[in-house]
CHARMM-style PDB file with segment names, atoms N, HN, CA, C and O in Angstrom:
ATOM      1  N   UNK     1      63.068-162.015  -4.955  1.00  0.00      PROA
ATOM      2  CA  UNK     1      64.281-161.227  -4.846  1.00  0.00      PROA
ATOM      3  C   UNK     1      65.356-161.980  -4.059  1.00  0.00      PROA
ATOM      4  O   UNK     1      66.512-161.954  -4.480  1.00  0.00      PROA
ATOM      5  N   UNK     2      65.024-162.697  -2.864  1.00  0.00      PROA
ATOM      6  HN  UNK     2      64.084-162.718  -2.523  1.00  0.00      PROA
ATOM      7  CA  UNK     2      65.889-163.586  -2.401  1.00  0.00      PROA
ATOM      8  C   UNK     2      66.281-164.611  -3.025  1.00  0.00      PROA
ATOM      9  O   UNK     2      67.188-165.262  -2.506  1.00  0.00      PROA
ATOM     10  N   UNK     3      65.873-164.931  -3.959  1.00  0.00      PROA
ATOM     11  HN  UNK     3      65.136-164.402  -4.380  1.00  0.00      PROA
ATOM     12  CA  UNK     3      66.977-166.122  -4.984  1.00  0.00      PROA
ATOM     13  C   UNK     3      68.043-165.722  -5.728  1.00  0.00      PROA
ATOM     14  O   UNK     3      68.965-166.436  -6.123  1.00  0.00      PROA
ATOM     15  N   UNK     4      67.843-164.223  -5.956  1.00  0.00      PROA
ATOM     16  HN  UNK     4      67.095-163.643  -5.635  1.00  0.00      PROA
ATOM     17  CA  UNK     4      69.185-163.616  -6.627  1.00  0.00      PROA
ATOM     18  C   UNK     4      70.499-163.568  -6.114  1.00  0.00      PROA
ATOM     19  O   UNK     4      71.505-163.670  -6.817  1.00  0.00      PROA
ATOM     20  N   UNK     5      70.492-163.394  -4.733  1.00  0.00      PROA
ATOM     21  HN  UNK     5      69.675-163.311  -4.163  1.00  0.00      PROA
ATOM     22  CA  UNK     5      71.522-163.616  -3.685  1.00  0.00      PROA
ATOM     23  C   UNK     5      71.870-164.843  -2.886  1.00  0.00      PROA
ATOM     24  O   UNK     5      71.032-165.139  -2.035  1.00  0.00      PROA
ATOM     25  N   UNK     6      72.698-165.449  -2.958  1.00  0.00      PROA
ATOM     26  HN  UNK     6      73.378-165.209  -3.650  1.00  0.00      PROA
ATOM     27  CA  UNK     6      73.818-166.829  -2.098  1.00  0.00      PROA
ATOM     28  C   UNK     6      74.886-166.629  -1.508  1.00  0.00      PROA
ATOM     29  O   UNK     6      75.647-165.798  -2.005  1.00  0.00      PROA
ATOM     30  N   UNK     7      75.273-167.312  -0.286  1.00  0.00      PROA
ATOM     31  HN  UNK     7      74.655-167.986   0.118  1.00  0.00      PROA
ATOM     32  CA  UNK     7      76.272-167.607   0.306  1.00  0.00      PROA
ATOM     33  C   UNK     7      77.386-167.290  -0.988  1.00  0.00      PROA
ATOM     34  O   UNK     7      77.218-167.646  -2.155  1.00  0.00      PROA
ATOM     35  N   UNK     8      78.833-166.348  -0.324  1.00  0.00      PROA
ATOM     36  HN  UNK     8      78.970-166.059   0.624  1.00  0.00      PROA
ATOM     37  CA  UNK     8      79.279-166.505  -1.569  1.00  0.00      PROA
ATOM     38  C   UNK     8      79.483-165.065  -2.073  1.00  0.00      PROA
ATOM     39  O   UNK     8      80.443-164.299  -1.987  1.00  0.00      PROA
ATOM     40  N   UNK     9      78.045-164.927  -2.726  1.00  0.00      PROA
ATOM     41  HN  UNK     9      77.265-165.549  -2.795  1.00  0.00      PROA
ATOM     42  CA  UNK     9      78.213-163.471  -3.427  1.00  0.00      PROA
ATOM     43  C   UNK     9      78.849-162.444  -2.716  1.00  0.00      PROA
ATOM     44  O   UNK     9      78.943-162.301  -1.497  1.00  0.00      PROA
ATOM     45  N   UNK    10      79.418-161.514  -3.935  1.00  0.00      PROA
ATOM     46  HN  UNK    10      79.342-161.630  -4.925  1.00  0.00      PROA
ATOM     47  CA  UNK    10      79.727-160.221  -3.937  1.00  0.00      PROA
ATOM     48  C   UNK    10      78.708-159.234  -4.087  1.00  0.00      PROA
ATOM     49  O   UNK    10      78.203-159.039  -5.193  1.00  0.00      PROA
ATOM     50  N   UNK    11      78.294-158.475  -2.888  1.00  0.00      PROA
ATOM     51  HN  UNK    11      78.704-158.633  -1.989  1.00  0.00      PROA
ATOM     52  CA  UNK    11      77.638-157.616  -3.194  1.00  0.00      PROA
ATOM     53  C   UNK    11      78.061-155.997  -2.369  1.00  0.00      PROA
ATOM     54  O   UNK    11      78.995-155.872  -1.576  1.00  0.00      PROA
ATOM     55  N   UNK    12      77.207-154.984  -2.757  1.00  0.00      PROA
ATOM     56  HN  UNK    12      76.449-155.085  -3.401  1.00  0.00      PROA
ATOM     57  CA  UNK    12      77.666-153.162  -2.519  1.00  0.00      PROA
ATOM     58  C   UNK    12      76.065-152.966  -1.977  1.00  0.00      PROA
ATOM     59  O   UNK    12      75.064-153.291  -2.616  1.00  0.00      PROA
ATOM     60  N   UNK    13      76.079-152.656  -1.302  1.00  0.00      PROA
ATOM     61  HN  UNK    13      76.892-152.393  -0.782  1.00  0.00      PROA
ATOM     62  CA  UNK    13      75.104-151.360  -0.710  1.00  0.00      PROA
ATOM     63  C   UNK    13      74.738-150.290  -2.008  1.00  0.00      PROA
ATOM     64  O   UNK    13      75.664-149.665  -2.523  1.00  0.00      PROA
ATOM     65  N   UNK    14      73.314-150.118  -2.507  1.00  0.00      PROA
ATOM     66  HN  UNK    14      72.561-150.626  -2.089  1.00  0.00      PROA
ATOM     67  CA  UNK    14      73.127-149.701  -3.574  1.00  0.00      PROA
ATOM     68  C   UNK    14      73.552-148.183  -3.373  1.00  0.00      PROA
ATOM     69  O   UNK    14      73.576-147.638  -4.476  1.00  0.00      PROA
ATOM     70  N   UNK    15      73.967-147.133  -2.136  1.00  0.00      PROA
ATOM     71  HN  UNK    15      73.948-147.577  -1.240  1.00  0.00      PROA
ATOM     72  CA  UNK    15      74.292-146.204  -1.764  1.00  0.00      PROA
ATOM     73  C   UNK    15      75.568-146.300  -1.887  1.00  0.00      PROA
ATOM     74  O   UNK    15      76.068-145.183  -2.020  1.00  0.00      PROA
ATOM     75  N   UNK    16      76.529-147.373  -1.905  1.00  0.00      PROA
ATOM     76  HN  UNK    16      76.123-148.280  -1.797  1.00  0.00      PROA
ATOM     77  CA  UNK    16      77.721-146.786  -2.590  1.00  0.00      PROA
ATOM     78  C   UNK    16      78.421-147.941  -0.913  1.00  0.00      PROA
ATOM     79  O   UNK    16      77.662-148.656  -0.258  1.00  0.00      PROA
ATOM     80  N   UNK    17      79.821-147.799  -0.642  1.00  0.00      PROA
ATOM     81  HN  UNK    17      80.437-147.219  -1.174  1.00  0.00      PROA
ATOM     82  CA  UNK    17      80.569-148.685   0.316  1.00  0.00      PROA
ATOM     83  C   UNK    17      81.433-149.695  -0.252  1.00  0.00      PROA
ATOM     84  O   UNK    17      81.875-149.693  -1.401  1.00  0.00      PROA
ATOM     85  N   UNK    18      81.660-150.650   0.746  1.00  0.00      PROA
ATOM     86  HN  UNK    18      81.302-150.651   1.680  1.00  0.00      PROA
ATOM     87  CA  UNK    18      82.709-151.611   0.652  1.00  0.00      PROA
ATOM     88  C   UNK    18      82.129-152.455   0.073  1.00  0.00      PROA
ATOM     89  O   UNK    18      80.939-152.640   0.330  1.00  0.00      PROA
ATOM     90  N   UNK    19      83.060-153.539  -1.275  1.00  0.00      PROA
ATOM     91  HN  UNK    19      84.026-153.389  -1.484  1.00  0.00      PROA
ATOM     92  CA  UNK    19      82.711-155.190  -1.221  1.00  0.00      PROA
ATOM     93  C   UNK    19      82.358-155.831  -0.216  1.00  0.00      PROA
ATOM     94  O   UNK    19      83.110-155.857   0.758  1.00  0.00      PROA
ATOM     95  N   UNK    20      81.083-156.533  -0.199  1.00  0.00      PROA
ATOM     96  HN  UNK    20      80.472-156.511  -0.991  1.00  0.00      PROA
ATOM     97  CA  UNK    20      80.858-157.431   0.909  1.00  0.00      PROA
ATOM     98  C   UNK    20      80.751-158.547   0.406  1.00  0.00      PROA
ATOM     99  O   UNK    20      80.277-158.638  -0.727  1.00  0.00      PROA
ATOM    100  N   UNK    21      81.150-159.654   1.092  1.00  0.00      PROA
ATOM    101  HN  UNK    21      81.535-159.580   2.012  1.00  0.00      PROA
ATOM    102  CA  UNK    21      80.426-161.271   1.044  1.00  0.00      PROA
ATOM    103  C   UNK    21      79.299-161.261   1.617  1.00  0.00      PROA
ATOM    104  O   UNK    21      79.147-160.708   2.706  1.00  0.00      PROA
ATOM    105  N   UNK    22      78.277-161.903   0.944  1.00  0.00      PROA
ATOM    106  HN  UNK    22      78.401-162.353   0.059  1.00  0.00      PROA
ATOM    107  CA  UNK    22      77.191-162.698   1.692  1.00  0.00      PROA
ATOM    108  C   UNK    22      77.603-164.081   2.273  1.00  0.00      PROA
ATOM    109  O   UNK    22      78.137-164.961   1.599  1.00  0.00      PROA
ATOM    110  N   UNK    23      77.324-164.172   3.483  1.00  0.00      PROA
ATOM    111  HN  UNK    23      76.890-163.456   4.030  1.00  0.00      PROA
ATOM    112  CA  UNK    23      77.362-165.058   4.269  1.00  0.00      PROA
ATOM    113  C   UNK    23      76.262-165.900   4.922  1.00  0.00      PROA
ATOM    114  O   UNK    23      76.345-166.839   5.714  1.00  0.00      PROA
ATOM    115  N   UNK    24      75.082-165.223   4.296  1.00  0.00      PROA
ATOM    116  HN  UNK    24      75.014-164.461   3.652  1.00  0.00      PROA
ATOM    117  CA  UNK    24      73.716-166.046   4.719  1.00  0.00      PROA
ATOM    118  C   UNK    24      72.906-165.061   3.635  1.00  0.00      PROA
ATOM    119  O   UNK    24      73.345-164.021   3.144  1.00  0.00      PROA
ATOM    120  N   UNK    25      71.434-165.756   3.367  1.00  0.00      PROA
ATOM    121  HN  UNK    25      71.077-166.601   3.766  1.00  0.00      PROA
ATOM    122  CA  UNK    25      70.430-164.756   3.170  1.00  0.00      PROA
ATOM    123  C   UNK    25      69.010-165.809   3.761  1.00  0.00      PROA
ATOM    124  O   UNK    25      69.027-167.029   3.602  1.00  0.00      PROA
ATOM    125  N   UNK    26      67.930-165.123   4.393  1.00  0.00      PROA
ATOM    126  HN  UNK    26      67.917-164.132   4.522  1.00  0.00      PROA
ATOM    127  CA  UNK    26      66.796-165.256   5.022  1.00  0.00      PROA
ATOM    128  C   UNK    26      66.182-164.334   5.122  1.00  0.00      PROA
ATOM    129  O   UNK    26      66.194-163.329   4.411  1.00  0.00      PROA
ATOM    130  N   UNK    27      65.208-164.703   6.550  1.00  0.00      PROA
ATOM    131  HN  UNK    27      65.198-165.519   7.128  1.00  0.00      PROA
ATOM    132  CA  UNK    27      64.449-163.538   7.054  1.00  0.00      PROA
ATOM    133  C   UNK    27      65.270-162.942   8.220  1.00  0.00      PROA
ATOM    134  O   UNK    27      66.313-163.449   8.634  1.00  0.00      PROA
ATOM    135  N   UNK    28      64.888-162.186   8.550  1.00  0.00      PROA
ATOM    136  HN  UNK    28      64.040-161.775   8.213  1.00  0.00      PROA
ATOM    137  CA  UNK    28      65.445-161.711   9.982  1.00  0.00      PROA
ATOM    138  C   UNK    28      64.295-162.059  11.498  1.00  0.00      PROA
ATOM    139  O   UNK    28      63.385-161.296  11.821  1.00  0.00      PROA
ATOM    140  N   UNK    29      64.638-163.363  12.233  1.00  0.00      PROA
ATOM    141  HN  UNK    29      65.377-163.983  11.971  1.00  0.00      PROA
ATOM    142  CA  UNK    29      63.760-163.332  13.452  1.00  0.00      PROA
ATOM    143  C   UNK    29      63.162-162.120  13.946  1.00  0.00      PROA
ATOM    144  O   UNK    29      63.705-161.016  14.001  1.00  0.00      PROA
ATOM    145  N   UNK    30      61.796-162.477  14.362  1.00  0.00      PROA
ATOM    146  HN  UNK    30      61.355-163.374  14.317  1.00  0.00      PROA
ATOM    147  CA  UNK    30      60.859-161.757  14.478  1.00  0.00      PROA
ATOM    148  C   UNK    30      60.207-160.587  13.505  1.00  0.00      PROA
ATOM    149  O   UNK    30      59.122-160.041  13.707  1.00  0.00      PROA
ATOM    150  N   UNK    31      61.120-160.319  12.392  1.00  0.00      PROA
ATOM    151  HN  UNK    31      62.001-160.763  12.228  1.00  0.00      PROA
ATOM    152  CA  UNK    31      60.117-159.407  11.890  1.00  0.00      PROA
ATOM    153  C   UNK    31      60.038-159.909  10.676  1.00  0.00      PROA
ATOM    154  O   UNK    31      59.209-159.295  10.005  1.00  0.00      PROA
ATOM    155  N   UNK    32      60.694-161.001   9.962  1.00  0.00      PROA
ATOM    156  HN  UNK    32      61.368-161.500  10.508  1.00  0.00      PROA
ATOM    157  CA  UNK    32      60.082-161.810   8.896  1.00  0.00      PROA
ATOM    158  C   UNK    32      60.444-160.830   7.567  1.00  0.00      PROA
ATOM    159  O   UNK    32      59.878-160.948   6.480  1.00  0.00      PROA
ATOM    160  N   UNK    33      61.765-159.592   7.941  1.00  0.00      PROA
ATOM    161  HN  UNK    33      62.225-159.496   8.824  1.00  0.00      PROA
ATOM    162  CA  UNK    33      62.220-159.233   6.438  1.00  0.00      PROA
ATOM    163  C   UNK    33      62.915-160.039   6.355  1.00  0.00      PROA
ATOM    164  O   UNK    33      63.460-160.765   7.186  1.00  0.00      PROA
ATOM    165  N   UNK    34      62.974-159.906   4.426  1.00  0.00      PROA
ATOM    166  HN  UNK    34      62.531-159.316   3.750  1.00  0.00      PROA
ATOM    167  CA  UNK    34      64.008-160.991   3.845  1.00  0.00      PROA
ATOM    168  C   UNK    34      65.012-159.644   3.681  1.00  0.00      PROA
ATOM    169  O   UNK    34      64.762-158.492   3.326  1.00  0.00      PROA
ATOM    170  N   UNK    35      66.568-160.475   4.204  1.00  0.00      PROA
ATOM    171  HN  UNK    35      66.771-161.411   4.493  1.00  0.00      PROA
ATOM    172  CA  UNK    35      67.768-159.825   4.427  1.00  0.00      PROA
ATOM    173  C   UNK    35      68.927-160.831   4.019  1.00  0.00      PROA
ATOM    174  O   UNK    35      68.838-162.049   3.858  1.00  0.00      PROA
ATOM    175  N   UNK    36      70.030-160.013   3.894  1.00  0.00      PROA
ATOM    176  HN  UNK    36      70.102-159.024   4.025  1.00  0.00      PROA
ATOM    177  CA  UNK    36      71.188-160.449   3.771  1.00  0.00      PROA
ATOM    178  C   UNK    36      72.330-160.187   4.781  1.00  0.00      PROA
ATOM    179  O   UNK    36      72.623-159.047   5.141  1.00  0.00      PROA
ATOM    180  N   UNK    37      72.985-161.347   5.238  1.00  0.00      PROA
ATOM    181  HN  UNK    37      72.747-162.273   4.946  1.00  0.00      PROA
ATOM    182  CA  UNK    37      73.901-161.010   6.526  1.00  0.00      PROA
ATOM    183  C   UNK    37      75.174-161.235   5.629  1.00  0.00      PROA
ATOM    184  O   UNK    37      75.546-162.313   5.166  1.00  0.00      PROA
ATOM    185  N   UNK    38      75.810-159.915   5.465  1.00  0.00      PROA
ATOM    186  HN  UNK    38      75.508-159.040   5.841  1.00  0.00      PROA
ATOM    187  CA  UNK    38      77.360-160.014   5.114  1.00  0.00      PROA
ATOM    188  C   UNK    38      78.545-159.391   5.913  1.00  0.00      PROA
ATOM    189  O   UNK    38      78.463-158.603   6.856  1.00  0.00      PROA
ATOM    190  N   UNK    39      79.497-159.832   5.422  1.00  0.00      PROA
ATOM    191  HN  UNK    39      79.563-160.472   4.657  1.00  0.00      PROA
ATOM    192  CA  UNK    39      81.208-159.685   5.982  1.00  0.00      PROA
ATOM    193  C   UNK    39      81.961-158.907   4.804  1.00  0.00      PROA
ATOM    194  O   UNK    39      81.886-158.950   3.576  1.00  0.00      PROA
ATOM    195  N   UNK    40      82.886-158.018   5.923  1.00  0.00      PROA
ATOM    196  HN  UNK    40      82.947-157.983   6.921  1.00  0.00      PROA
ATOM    197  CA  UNK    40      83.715-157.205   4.477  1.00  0.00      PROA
ATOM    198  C   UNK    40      85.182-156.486   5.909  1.00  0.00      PROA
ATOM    199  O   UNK    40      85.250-156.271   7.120  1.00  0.00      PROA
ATOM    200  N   UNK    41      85.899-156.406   4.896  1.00  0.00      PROA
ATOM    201  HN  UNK    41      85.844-156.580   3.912  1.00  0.00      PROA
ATOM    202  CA  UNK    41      87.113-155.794   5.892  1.00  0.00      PROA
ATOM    203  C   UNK    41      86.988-154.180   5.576  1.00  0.00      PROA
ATOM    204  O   UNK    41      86.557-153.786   4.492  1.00  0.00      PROA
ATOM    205  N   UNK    42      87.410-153.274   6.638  1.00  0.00      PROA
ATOM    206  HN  UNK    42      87.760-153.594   7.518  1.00  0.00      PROA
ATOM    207  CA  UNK    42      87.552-152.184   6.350  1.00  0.00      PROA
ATOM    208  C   UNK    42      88.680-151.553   6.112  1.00  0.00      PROA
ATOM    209  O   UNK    42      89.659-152.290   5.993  1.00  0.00      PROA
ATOM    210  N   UNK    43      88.912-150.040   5.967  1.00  0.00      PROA
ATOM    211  HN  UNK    43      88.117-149.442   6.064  1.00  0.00      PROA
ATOM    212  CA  UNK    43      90.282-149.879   5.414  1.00  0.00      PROA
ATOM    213  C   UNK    43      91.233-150.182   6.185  1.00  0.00      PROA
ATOM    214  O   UNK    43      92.343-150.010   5.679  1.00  0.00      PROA
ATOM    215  N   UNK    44      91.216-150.662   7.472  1.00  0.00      PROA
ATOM    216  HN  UNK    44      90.315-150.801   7.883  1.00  0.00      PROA
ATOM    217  CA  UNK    44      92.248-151.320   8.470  1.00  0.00      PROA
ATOM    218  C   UNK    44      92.198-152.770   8.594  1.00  0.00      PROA
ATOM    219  O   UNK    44      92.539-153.562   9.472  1.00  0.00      PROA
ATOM    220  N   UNK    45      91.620-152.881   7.338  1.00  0.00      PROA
ATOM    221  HN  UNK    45      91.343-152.238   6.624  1.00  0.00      PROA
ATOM    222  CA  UNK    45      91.652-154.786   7.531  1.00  0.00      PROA
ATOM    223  C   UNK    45      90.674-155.229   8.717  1.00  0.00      PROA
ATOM    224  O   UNK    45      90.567-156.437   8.930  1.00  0.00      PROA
ATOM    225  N   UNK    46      90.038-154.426   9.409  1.00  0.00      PROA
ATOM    226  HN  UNK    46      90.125-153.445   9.236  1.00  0.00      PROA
ATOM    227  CA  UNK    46      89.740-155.030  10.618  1.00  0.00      PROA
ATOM    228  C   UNK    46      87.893-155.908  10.069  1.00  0.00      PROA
ATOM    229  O   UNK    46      87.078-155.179   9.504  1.00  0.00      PROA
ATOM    230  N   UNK    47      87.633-156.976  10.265  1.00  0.00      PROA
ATOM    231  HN  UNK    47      88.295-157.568  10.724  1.00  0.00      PROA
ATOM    232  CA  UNK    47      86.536-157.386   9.917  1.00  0.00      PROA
ATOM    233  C   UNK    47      84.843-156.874  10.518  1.00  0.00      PROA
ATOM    234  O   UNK    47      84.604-156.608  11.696  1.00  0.00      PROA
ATOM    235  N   UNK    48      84.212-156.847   9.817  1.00  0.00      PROA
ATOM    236  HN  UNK    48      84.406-157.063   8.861  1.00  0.00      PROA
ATOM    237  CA  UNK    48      83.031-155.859   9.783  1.00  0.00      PROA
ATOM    238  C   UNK    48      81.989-157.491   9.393  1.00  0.00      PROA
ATOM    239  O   UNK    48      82.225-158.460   8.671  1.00  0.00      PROA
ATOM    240  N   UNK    49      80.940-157.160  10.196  1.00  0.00      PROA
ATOM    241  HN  UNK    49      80.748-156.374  10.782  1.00  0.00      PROA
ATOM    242  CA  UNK    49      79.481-158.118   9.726  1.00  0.00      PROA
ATOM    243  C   UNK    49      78.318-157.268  10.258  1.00  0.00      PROA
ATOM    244  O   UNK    49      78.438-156.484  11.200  1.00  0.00      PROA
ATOM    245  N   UNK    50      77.086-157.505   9.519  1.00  0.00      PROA
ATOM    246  HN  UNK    50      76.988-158.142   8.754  1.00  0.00      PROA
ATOM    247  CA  UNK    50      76.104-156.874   9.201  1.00  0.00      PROA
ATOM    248  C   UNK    50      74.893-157.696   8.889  1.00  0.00      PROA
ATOM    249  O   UNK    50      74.920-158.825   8.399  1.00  0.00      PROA
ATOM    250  N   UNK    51      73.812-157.004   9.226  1.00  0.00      PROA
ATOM    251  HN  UNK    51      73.790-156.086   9.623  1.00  0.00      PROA
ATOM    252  CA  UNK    51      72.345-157.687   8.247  1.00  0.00      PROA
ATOM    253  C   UNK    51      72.097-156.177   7.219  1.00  0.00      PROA
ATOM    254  O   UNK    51      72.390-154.994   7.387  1.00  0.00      PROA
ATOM    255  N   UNK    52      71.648-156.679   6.501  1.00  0.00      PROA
ATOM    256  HN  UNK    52      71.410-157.641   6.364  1.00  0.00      PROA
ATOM    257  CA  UNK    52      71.063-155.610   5.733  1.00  0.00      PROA
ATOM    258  C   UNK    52      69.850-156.122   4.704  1.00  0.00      PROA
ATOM    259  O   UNK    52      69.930-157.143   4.021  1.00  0.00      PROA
ATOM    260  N   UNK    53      68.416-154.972   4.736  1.00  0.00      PROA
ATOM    261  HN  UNK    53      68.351-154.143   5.291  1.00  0.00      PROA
ATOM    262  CA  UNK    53      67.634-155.555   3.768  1.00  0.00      PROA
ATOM    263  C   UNK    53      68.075-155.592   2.998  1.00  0.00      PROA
ATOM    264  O   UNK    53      69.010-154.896   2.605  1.00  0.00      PROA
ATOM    265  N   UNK    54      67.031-157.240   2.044  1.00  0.00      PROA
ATOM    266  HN  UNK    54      66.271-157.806   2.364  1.00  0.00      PROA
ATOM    267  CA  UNK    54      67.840-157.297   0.636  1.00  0.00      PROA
ATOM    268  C   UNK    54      67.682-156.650  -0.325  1.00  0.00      PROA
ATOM    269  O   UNK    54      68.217-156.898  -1.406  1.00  0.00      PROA
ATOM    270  N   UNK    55      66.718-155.454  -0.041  1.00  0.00      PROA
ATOM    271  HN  UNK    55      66.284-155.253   0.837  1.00  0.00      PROA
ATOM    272  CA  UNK    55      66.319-154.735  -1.162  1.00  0.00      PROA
ATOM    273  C   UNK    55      67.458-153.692  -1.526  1.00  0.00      PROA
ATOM    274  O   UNK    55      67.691-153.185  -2.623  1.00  0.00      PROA
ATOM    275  N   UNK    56      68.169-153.488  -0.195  1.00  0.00      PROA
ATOM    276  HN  UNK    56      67.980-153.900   0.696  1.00  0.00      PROA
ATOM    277  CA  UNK    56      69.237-152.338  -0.334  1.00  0.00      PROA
ATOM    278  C   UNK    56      70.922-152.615  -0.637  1.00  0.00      PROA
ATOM    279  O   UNK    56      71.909-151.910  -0.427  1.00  0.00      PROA
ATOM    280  N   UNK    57      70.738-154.130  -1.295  1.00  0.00      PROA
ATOM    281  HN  UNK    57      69.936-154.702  -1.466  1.00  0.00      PROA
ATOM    282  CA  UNK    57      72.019-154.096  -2.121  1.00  0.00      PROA
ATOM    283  C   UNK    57      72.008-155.004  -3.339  1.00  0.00      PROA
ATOM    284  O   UNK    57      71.197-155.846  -3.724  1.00  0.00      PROA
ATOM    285  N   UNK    58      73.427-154.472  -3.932  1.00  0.00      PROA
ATOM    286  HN  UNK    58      74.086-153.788  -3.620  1.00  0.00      PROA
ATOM    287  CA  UNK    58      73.295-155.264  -5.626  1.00  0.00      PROA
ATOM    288  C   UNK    58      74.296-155.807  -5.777  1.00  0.00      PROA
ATOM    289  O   UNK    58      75.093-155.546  -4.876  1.00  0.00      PROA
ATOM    290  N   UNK    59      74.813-156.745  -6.826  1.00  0.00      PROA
ATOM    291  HN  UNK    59      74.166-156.957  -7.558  1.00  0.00      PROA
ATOM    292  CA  UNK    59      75.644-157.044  -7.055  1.00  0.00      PROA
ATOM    293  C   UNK    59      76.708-155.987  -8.271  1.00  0.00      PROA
ATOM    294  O   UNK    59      76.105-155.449  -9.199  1.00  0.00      PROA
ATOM    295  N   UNK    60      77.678-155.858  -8.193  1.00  0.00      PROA
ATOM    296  HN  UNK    60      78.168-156.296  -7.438  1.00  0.00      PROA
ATOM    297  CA  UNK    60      78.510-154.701  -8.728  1.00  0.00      PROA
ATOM    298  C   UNK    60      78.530-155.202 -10.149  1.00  0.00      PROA
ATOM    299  O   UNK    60      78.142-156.259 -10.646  1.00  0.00      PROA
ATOM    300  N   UNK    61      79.044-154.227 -10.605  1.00  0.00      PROA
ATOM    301  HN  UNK    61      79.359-153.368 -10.200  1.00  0.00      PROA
ATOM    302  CA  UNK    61      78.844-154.134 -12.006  1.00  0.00      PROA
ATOM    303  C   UNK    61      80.620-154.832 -12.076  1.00  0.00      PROA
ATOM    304  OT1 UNK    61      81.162-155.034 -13.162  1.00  0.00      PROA
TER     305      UNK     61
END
């Protein structure tokens, strides 16, 4: 599942939210999930970063 996602991509939170960039994908230290760390602006422009498992987002249609 982690090869589907790269530096780069566009991806959504499969629950619905903002465009994000991926900006990394790995594990997360110490607990060894595979995750995705992305960036996205919110409706004030103001910049937002995150990990999130990778199971819980997709790339948009």
């Amino acid at each position: 599942m982690a090869d589907e996602f790269k530096k780069g991509d566009i991806v959504r939170l499969k629950s619905g939210g903002p465009l994000m960039t991926v900006t990394n994908v790995g594990e997360v230290h110490m607990t060894g999930a595979p995750s995705v760390w992305c960036s996205w602006f919110n409706s004030k422009f103001e910049p937002n970063e995150s990990v999130f498992p990778i199971e819980t987002v997709v790339k948009p249609d």
